[in-house]
MDTraj code that builds the backbone (N, CA, C; nanometers):
import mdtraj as md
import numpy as np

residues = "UNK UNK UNK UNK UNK UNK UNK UNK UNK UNK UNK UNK UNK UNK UNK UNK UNK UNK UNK UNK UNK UNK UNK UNK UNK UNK UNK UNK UNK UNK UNK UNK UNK UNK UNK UNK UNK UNK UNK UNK UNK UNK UNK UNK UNK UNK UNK UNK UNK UNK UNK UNK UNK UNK UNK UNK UNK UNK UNK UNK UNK UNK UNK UNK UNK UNK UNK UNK UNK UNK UNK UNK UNK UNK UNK UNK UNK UNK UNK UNK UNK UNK UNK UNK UNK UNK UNK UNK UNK UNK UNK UNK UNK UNK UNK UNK UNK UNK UNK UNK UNK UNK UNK UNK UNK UNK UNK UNK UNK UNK UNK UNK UNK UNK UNK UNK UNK UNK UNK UNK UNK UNK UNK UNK UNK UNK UNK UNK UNK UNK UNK UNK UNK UNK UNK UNK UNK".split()
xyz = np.array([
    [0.8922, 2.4767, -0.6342],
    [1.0298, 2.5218, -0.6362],
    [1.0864, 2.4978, -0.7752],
    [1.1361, 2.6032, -0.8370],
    [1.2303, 2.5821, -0.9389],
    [1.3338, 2.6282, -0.9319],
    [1.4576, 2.5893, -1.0643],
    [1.5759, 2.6024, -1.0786],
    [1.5498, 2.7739, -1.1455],
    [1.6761, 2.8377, -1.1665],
    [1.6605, 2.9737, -1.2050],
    [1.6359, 2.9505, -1.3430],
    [1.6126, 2.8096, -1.4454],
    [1.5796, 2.8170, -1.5760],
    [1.4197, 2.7921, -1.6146],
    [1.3595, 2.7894, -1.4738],
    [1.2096, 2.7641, -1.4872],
    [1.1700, 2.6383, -1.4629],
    [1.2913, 2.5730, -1.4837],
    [1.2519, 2.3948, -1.4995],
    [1.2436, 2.3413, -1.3391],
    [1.0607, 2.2493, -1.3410],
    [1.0413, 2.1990, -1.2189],
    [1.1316, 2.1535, -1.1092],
    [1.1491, 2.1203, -1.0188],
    [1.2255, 2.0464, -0.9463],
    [1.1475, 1.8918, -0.8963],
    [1.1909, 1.7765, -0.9664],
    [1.1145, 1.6949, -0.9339],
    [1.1301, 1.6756, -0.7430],
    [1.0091, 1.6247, -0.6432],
    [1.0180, 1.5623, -0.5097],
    [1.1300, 1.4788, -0.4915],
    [1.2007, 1.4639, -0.4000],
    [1.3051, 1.3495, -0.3801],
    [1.2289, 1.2507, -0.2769],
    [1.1640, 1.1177, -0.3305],
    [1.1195, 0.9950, -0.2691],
    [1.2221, 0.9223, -0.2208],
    [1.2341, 0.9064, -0.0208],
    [1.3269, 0.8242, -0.0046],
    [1.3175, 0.7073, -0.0247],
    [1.1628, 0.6863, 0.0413],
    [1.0782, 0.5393, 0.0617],
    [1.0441, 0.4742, -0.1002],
    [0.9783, 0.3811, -0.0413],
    [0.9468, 0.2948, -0.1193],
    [0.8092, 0.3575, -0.2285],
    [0.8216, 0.2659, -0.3394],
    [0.6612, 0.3509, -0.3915],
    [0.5869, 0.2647, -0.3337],
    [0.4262, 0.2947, -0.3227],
    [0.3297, 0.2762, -0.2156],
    [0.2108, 0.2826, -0.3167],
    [0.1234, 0.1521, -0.2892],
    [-0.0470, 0.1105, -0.3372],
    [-0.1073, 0.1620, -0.2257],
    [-0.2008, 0.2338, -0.2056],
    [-0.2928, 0.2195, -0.0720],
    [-0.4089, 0.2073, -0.1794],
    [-0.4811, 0.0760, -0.0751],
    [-0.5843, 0.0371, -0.1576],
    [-0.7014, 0.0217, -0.0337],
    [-0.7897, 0.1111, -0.0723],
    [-0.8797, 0.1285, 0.0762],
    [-1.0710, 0.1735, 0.0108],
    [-1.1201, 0.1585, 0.0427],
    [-1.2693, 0.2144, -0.0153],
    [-1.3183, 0.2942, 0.1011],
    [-1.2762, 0.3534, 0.1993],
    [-1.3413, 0.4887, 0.2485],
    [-1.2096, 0.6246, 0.1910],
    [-1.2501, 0.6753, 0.1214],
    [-1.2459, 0.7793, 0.0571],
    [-1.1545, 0.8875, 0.1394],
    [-1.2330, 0.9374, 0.2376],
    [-1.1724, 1.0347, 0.3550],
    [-0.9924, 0.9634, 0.4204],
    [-1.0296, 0.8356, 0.4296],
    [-0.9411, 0.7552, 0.4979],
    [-0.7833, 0.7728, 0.4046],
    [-0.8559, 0.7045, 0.2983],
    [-0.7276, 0.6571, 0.1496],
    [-0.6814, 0.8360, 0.1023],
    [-0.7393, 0.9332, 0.1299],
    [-0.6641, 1.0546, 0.0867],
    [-0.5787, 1.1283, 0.1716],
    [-0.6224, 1.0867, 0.3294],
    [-0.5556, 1.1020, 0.4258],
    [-0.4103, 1.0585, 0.4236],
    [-0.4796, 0.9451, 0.3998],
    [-0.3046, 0.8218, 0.4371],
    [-0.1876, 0.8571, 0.2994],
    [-0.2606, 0.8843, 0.2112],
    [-0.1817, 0.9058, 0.0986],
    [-0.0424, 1.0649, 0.1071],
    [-0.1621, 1.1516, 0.1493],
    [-0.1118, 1.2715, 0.1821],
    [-0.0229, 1.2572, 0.3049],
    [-0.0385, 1.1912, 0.4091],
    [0.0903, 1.1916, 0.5521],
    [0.1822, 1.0652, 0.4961],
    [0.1667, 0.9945, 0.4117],
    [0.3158, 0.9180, 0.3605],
    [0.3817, 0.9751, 0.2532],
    [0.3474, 1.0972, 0.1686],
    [0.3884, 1.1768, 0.0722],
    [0.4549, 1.2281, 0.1759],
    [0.4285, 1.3000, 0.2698],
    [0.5240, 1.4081, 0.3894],
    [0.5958, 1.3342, 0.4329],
    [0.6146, 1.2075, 0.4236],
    [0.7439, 1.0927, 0.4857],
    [0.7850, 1.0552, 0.3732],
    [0.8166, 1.1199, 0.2757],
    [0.8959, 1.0506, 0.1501],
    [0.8919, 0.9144, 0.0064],
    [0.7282, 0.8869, 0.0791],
    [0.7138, 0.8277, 0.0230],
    [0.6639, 0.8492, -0.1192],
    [0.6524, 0.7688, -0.2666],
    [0.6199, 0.7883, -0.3485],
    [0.4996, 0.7160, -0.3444],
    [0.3555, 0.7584, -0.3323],
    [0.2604, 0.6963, -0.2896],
    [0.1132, 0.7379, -0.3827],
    [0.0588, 0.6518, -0.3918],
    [-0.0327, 0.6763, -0.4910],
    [-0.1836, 0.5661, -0.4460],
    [-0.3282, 0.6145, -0.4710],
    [-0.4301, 0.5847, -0.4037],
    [-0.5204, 0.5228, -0.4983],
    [-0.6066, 0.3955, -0.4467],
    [-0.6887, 0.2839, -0.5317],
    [-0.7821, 0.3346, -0.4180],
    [-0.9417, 0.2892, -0.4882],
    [-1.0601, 0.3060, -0.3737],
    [-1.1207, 0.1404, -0.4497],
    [-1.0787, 0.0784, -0.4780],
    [-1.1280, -0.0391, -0.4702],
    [-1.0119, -0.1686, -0.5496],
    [-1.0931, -0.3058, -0.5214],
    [-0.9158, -0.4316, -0.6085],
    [-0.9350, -0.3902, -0.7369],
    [-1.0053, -0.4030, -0.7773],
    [-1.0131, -0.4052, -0.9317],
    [-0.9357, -0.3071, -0.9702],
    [-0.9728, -0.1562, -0.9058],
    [-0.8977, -0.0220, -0.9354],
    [-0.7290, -0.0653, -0.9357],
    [-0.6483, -0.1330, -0.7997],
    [-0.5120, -0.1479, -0.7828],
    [-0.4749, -0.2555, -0.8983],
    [-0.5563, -0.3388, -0.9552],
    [-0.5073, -0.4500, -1.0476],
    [-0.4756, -0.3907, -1.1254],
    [-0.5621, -0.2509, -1.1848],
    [-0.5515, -0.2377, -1.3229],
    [-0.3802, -0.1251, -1.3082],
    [-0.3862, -0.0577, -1.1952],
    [-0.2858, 0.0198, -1.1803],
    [-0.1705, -0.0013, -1.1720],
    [-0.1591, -0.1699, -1.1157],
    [-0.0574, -0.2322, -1.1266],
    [-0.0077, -0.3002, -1.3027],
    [-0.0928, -0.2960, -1.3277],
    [-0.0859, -0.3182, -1.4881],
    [0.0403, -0.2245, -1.5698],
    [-0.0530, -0.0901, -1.4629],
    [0.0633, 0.0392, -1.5656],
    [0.2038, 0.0807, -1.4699],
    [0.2123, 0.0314, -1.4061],
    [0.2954, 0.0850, -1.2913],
    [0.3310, -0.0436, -1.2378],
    [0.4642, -0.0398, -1.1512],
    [0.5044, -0.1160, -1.0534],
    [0.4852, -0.0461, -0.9212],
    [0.4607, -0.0864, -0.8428],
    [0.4871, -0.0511, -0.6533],
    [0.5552, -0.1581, -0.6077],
    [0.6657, -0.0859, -0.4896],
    [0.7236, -0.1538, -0.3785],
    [0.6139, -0.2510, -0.3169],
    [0.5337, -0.2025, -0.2279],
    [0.4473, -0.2042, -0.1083],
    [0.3324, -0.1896, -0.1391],
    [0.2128, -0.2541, -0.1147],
    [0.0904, -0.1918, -0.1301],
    [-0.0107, -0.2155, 0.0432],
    [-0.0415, -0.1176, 0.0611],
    [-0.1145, -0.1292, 0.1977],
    [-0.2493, -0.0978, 0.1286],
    [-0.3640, -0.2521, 0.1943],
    [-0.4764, -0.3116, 0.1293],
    [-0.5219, -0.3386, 0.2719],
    [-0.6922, -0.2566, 0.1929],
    [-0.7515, -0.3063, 0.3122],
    [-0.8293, -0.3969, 0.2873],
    [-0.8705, -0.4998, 0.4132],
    [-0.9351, -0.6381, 0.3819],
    [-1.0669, -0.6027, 0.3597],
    [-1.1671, -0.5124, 0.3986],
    [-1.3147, -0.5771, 0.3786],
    [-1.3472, -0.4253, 0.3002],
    [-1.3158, -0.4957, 0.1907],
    [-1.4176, -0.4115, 0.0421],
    [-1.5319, -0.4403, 0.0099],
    [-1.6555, -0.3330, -0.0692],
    [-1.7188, -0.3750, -0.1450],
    [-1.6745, -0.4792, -0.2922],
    [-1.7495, -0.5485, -0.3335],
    [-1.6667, -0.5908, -0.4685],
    [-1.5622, -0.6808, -0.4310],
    [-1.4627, -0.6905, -0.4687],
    [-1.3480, -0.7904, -0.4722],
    [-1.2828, -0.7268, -0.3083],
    [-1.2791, -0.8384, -0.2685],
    [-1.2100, -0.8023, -0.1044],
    [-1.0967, -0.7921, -0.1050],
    [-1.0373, -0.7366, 0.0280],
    [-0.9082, -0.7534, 0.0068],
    [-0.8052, -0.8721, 0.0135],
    [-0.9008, -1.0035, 0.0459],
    [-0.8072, -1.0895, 0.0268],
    [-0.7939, -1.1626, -0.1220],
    [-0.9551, -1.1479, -0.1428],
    [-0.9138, -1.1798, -0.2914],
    [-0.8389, -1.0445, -0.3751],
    [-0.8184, -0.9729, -0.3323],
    [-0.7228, -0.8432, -0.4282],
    [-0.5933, -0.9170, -0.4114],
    [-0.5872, -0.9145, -0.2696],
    [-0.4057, -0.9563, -0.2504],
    [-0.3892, -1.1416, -0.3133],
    [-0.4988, -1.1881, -0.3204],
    [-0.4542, -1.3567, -0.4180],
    [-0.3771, -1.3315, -0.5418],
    [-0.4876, -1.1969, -0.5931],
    [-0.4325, -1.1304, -0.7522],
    [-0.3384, -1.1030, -0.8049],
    [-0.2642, -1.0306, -0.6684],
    [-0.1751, -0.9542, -0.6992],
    [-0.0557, -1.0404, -0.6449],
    [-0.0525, -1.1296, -0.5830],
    [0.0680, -1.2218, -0.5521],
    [0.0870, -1.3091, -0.6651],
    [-0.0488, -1.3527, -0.7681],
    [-0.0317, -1.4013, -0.9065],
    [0.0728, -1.3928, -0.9754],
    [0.0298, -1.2674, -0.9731],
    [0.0571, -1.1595, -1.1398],
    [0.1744, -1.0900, -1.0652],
    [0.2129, -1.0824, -0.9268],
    [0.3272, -0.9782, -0.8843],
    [0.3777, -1.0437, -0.7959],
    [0.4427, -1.1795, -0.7545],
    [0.4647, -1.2350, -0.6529],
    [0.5785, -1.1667, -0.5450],
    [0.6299, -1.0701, -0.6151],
    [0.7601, -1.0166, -0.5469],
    [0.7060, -0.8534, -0.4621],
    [0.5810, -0.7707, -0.4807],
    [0.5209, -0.6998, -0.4406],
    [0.4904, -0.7140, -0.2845],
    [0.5470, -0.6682, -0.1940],
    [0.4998, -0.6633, -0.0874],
    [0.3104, -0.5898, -0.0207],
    [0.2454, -0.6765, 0.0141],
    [0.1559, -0.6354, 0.0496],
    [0.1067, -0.6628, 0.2007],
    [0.1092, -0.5444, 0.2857],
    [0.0100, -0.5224, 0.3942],
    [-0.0943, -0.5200, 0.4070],
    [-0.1547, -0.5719, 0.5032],
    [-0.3182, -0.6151, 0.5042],
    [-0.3263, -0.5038, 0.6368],
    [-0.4621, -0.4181, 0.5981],
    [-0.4661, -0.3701, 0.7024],
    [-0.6814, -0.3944, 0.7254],
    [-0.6792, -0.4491, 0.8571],
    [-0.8327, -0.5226, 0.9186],
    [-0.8573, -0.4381, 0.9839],
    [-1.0015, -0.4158, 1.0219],
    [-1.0703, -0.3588, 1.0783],
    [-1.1884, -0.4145, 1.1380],
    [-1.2115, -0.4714, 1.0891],
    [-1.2796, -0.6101, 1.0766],
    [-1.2736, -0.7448, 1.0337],
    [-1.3325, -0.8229, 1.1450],
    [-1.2272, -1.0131, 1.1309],
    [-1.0740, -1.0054, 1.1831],
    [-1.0522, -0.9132, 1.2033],
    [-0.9366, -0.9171, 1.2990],
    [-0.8102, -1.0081, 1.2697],
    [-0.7951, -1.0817, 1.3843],
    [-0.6974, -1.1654, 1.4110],
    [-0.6744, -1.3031, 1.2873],
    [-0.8051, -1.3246, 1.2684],
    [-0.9058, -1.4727, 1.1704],
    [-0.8360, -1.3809, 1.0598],
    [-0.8723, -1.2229, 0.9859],
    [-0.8742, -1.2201, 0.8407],
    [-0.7488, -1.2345, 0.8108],
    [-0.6121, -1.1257, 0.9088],
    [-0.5187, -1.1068, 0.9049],
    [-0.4402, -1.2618, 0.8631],
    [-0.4444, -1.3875, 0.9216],
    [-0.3960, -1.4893, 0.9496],
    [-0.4352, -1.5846, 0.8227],
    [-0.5350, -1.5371, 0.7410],
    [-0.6103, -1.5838, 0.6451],
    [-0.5030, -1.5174, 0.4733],
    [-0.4561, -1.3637, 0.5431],
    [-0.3991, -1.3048, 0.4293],
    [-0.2669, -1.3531, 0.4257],
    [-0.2495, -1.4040, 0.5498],
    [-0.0718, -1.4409, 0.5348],
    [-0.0269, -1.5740, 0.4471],
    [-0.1399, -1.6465, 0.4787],
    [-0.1184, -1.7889, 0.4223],
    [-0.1188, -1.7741, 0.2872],
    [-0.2055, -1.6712, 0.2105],
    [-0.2045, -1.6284, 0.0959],
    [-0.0547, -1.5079, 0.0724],
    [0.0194, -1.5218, 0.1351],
    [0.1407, -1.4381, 0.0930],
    [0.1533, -1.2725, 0.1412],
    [0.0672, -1.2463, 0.2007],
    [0.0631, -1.0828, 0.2195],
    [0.1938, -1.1197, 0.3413],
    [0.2669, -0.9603, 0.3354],
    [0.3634, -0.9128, 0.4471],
    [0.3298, -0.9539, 0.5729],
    [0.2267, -0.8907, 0.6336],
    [0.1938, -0.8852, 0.7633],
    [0.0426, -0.8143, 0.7597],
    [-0.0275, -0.7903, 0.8471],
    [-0.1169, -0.7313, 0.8451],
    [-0.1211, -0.6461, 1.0197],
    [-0.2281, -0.5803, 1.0060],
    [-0.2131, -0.4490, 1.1278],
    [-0.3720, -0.4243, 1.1137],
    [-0.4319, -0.4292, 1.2465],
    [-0.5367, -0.4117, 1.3016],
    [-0.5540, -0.2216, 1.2612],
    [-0.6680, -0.1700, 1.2184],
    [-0.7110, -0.0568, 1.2199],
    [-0.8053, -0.0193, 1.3631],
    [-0.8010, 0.0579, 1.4678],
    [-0.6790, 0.1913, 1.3437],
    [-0.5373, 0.1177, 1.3878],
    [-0.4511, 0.2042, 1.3345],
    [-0.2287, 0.1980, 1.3019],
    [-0.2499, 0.3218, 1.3152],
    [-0.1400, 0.3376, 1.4095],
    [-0.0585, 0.4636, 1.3856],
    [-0.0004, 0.4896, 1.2768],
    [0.0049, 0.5951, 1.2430],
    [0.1311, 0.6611, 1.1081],
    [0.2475, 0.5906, 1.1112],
    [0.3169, 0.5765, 1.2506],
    [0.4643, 0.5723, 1.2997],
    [0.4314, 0.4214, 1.2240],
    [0.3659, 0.3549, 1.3067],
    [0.3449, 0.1970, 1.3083],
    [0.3877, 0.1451, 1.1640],
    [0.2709, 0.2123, 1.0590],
    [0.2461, 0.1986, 0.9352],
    [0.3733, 0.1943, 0.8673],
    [0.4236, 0.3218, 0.9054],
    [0.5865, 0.3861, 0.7924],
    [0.6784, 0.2673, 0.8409],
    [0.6766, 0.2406, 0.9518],
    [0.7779, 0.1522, 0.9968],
    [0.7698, -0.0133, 0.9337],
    [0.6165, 0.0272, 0.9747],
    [0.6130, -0.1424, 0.8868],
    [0.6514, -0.2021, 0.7162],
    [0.6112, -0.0780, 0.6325],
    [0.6386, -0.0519, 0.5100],
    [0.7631, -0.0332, 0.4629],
    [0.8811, 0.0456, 0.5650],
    [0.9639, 0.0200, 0.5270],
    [1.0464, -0.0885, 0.5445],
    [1.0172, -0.1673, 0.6409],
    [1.0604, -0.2832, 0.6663],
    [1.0219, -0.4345, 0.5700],
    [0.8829, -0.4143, 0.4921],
    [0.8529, -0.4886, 0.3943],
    [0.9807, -0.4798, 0.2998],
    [0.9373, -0.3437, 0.2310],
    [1.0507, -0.2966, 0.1489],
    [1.2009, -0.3572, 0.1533],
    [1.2550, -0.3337, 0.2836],
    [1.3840, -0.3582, 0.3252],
    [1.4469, -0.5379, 0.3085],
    [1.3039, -0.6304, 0.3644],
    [1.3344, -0.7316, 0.3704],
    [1.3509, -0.8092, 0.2290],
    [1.2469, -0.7385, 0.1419],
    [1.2051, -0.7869, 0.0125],
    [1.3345, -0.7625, -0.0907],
    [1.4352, -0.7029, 0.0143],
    [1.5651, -0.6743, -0.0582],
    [1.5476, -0.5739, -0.2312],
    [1.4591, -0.4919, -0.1762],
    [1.4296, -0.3685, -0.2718],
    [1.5207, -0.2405, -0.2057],
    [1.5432, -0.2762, -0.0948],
    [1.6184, -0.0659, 0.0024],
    [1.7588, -0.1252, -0.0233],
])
top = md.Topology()
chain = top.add_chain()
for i, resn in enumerate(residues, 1):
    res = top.add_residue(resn, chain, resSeq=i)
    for name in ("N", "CA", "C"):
        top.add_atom(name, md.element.get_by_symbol(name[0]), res)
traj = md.Trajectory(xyz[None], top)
């Protein structure tokens, strides 16, 4: 969509900006694309190392991280990033280790965490509520 002078029309992001940090591929382009259609300003890591460095160039609200990576896991991603970003809200989302990993990420500072699969609804709701509490909305 443009204006009648040619010039783009930037997206209007209601939500928060958004890390999804995930290593199945199919999964992390999915999720990226149905929180873009909910307003979010959202942008995709396929591994920690990848979100560290991105956080380097960028700030995010929220980052939804999943716990069991190749390489740096997600709990050691989210140790990193509570370091270097202590005010960054991060969701843990398990699929494995369950109840144990989730409970493991909190003590280390993550938001909350959510058993895979989450609903969409679940997800948006939870994210914006990070957001909200973290006194960023």
């Amino acid at each position: 969509m443009t204006e009648t002078n040619k010039t783009p029309i930037a997206p209007v992001h209601a939500g928060p900006s958004v890390l999804v940090v995930d290593d199945e591929y199919d999964f992390l382009e999915t999720l990226v694309k149905r929180l873009e259609r909910r307003g979010f300003l959202v942008r995709g890591a396929h591994s920690g190392h990848e979100a560290l460095r991105m956080l380097e160039q960028t700030s995010y609200d929220v980052i939804i991280l999943d716990v069991m990576m190749p390489g740096m896991d997600g709990i050691e991603t989210l140790r990193e990033i509570k370091l270097a970003w202590p005010k960054t809200q991060v969701i843990l989302l398990s699929g494995h280790g369950g109840e144990e990993m989730g409970l493991r990420g909190m003590a280390y500072g993550a938001y909350t965490y959510l058993l895979k699969p989450v609903s969409l609804k679940k997800l948006v709701e939870t994210a914006h509520l990070a957001y909200e509490e973290a006194g960023l909305g």
